[in-house]
C-alpha positions as CSV (number, residue, x, y, z in Angstrom):
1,X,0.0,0.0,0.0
2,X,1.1,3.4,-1.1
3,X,0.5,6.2,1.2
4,X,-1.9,8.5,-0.6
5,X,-2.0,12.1,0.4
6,X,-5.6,13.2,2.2
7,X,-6.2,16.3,1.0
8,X,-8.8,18.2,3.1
9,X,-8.0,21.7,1.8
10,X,-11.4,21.7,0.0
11,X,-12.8,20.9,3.6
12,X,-11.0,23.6,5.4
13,X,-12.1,26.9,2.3
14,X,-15.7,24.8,3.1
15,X,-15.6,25.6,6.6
16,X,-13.8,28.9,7.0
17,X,-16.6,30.1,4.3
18,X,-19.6,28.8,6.6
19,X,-17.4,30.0,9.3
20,X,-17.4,33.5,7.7
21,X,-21.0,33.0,6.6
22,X,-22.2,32.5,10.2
23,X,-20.2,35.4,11.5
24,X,-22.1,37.9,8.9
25,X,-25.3,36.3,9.5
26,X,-24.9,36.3,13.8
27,X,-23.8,40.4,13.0
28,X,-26.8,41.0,11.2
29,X,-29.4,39.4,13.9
30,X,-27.6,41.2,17.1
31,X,-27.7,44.2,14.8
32,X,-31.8,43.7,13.9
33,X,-31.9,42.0,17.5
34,X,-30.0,44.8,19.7
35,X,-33.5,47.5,18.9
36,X,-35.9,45.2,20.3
37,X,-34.2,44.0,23.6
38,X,-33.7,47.7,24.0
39,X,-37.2,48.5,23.1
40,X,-38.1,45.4,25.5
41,X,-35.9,47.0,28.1
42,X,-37.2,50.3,28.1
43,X,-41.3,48.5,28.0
44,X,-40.6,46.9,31.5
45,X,-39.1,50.2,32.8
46,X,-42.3,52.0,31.5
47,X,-44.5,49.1,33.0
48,X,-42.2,49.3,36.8
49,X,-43.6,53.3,36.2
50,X,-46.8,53.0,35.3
51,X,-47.4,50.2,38.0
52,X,-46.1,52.5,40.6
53,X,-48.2,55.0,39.5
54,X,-51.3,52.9,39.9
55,X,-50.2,52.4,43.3
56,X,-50.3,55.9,44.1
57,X,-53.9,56.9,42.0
58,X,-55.4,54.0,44.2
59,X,-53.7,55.8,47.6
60,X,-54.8,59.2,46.5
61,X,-58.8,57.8,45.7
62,X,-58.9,56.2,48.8
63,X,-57.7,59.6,50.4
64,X,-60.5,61.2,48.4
65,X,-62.9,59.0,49.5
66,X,-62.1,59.7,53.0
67,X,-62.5,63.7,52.5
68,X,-65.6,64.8,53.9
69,X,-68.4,65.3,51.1
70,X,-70.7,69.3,50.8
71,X,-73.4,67.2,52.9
72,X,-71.2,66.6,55.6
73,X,-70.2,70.1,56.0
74,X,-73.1,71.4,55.6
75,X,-74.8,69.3,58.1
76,X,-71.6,70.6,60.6
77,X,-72.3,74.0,59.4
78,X,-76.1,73.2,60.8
79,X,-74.9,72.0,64.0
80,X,-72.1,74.9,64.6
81,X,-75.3,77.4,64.0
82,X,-77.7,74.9,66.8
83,X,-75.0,75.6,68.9
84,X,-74.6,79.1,68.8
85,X,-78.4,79.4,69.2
86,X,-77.9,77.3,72.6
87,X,-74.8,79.4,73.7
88,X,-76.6,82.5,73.5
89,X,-79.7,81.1,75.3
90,X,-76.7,80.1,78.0
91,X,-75.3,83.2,77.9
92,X,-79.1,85.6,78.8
93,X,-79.2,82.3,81.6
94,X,-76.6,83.5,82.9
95,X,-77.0,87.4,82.6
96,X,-80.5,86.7,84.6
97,X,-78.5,84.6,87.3
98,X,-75.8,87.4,87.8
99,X,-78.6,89.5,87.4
100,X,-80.2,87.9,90.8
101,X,-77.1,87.3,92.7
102,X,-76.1,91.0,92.4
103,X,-79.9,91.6,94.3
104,X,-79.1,89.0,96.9
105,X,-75.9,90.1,97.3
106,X,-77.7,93.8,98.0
107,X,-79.7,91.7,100.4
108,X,-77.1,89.5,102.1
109,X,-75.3,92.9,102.9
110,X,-78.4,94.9,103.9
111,X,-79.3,92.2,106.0
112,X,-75.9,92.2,107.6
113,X,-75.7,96.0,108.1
114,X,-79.0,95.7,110.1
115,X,-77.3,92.7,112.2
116,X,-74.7,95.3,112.4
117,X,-76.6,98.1,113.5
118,X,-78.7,96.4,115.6
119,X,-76.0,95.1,117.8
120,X,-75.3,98.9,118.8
121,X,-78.4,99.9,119.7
């Protein structure tokens, strides 16, 4: 047997032009690839925003819905006015009571000048 030569230099141009082939062909995807994971990218930072925003509409309605309604303050502007009909009724109460214990005091003191007097006598 006679040594033949293998000749695998059609192999090798083969696979350095597949080689070369899938080098150009990876380039082009990452370079129609790269826009979309950045698009994706800046989606879920625009979803993380918009979720936290929902987080604080829901927290400022629920505030809202806490805040006391036109009814409810007029019906406390009502009740402030019952009560300053009732304070003034206090307040003439009271005028007539001072009113009577300035005549008893007159009284008190008359009566005690007599007790006064009389003891003199």
């Amino acid at each position: 047997m006679q040594g033949e030569v293998l000749n695998i230099s059609p192999l090798i141009v083969w696979a350095v032009a597949l080689s070369q082939l899938l080098t150009f062909g990876l380039t082009i995807w990452n370079l129609l690839a790269s826009g979309s994971r950045a698009n994706a990218k800046t989606l879920l930072e625009h979803g993380q925003s918009l979720s936290a925003h929902q987080l604080r509409l829901a927290s400022l309605e629920q505030k809202q819905t806490q805040i006391p309604s036109s009814n409810d303050l007029h019906a406390l502007e009502l009740t402030m006015e019952q009560l300053k009909g009732e304070m003034r009724a206090m307040t003439a109460t009271m005028q007539g009571q001072t009113g009577i214990m300035e005549r008893l005091e007159l009284i008190v003191g008359r009566h005690e000048q007599h007790l006064l007097d009389g003891s003199k006598r």
